[in-house]
C-alpha positions, 0 to 999 in steps of 0.5 A: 281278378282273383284272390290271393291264392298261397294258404298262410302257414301254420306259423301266420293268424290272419287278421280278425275284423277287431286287429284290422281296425286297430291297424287302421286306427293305430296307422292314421294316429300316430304322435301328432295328435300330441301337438295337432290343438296346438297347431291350430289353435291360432286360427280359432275354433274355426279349425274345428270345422276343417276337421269335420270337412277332412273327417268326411273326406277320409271317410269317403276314401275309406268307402272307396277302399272298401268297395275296392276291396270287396272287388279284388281282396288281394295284397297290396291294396292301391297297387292292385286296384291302380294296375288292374284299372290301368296297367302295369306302370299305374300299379308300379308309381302306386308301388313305388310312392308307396314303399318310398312314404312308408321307410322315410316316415318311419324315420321320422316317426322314430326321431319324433319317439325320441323327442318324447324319451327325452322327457321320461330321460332328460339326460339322454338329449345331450348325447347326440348318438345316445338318441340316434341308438334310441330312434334305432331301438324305436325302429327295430323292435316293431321290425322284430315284432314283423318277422315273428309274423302276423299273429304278432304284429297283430298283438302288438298292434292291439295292445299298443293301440288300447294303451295309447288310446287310454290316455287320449279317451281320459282327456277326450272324455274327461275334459268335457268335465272341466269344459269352459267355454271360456277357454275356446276363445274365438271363432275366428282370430283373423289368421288365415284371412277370411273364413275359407282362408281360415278353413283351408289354412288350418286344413293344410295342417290337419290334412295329414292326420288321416294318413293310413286310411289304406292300413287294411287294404293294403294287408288284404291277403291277411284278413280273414274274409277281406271282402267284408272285412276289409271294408268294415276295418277301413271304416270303424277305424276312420271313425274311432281316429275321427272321434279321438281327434275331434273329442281330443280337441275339442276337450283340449280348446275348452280347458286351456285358455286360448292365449295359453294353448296357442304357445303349448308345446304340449297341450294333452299335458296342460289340459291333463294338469289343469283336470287333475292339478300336479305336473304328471301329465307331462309323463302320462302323454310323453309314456303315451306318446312313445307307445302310440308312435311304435304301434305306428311303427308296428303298424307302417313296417308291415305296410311298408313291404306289402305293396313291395311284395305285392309288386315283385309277384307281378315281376315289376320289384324285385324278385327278393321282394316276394320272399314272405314267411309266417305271413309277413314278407320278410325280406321287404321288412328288413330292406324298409327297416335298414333305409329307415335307420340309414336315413336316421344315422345321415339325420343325426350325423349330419344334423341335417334338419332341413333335408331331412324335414323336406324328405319327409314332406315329400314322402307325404305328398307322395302318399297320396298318389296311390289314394289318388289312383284308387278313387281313379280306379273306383271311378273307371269300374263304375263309369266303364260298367265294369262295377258289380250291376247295381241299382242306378242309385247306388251306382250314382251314389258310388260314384258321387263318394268316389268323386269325394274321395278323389277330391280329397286326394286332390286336397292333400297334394295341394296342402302339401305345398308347391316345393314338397310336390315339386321334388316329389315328381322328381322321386316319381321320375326317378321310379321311371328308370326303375320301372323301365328295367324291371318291365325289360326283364320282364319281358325278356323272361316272358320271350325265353319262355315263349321260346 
């Protein structure tokens, strides 16, 4: 184990503990907060108790990532931690499930992005490749923002996360004064079956909320000191997602009527007109919205090559992988951004809706398997002893929380549903053959140099 050890250049500004938490933050909320009251009003207040057995979920793997990182603060986060842990084809499936999650989700995320321009721009939803340039622009500018480098995928990431989190504050805290507790409805409307049905049927919408977790872990190399830093980031950032989440929609059940919200296709903007009266609220989160998904954007195209490059120092990507210039690698950003906007032009030429939502589905389910190596990592240094000596406590209380957290992994794969994990193993095998040619190379170049 050992620090990352190449200097940034002169051009790089590592992150501070402030830009690491709004990476955080801005990675795990991205657009579906906008429709998350909505999704889960038809199972009741109930859900609201989902969301605080999810909170807690995400915050014992933000815990885990913290103590992870303090141990080893390199670049690449759960790639790092699963081949130190477990060797080289551990760190590969992190790598690969990773990279693949990352460049199909910001395709995603860029068609969602026009979703909301088509309310600011009516227009541009009749015109099939008007909207396909649009989720192009939404995808290249946080790219260009990445090969400018880290000082300003920083800036951007800060701006963009105070202007999106303005809007989803007003109603978070502005709606607690126009709270009715009428509007809640009840606790539970039988949707779901009992209470733990209900619990876990609205767990299965709400478990992707807190992807992203991993944002600061996985750009260790570019925090200033990540071992306290790191840990700090992962945690403020979780919270301050939580409180935007809970508040949010909490504020929204109390001041939309429940049979009106269970409909809302947009519920910040009916509980956004029902405070203030006129219909503006639909362009205040529809400006919000877009702003929130391209500091996403920003956010995910730098993670997106980080366990990429990462991979391809180690000679299991490659090597053009490693290729990083004012603190970003490049290549890897470029190579994320052209699948990302290739999937969009199949999208919209082939109108493919099915494939395409089933592509990201996978993708998600494939981003817990990097969570799900990382709390095996953290229970393997605490149980082999090769954790930092602690008072016996601490070590059982590590260890419960790293239990926790490979418990809640366990949950996401489940909630991701049997099809999306049954394809996704199959795009895990398919990184097999990947790995089986980057590990001959490797060790064909290791015995030329023996010779």
């Amino acid at each position: 184990m050992q620090d990352e050890q190449t200097p940034p250049s002169k051009h790089a500004r590592r992150f501070g503990l402030p830009i690491a938490t709004c990476l955080v933050m801005g990675n795990i909320v991205g657009g579906g907060i906008f429709l998350l009251p909505a999704s889960v009003a038809p199972y009741g207040t109930i859900s609201l108790v989902a969301f605080g057995i999810l909170t807690l979920g995400a915050i014992a793997l933000a815990l885990v990532f913290g103590k992870l990182s303090a141990r080893d603060p390199r670049t690449g986060g759960p790639y790092v931690y699963a081949r130190e842990a477990f060797g080289d084809f551990a760190g590969f499936l992190a790598a690969w499930s990773y990279w693949i999650t990352a460049w199909v989700s910001n395709a995603a995320l860029a068609v969602i992005a026009v979703g909301y321009l088509s309310v600011l721009f009516p227009g541009l939803s009749d015109h099939k490749w008007a909207m396909c340039g649009a989720a192009l622009v939404c995808q290249w500018l946080p790219g260009f923002a990445n090969f400018a480098g880290t000082r300003y995928v920083g800036a951007v990431q800060l701006v963009a996360t105070v202007l999106k989190f303005a809007p989803l504050l007003l109603v978070a805290i502005g709606g607690l004064f126009f709270f009715d507790a009428d509007n809640l409805g009840p606790f539970q409307t039988g949707e779901g079956g009992g209470g733990i049905g209900a619990i876990s049927a609205a767990a299965a919408i709400l478990l992707f909320s807190y992807l992203g977790v991993e944002s600061a872990a996985m750009s260790a190399g570019e925090v200033r000191d990540p071992r306290r830093n790191v840990g700090r980031a992962t945690i403020l950032g979780v919270l301050g997602a939580a409180g935007v989440y809970l508040l949010g929609t909490l504020a929204v059940f109390g001041t939309v009527a429940h049979d009106k919200l269970v409909d809302s296709k947009a519920p910040f903007t009916d509980a956004v007109n029902v405070m203030f009266g006129g219909s503006w609220g639909g362009t205040l989160v529809a400006w919000a919205a877009i702003i929130s998904i391209l500091g996403a954007l920003n956010g995910w195209t730098l993670l997106s090559a980080q366990a990429p490059y990462a991979a391809a120092k180690d000679g299991l990507f490659p090597a053009i992988f490693a290729k990083k210039e004012r603190g970003v690698p490049t290549v890897g950003v470029l190579i994320t951004v052209i699948l990302a906007s290739a999937l969009t032009v199949y999208q919209y030429a082939s109108d493919g809706k099915g494939v395409f939502e089933l592509l990201v589905t996978v993708t998600t389910f494939m981003a817990t398997v990097p969570y799900l190596l990382a709390a095996a990592a953290q229970i393997y240094y605490l149980l082999s002893g090769q954790a930092d000596r602690v008072h016996r406590g601490r070590l059982v209380r590590d260890s419960l929380v790293a239990l926790i957290a490979f418990g809640f992994s366990m949950w996401l794969v489940a909630g991701s549903g049997y099809e999306p994990v049954y394809q996704g193993v199959l795009f895990l095998f398919a990184g097999v053959l990947v790995y089986a040619l980057m590990s001959a190379r490797k060790k064909k170049a290791g015995l030329a140099e023996a010779a």
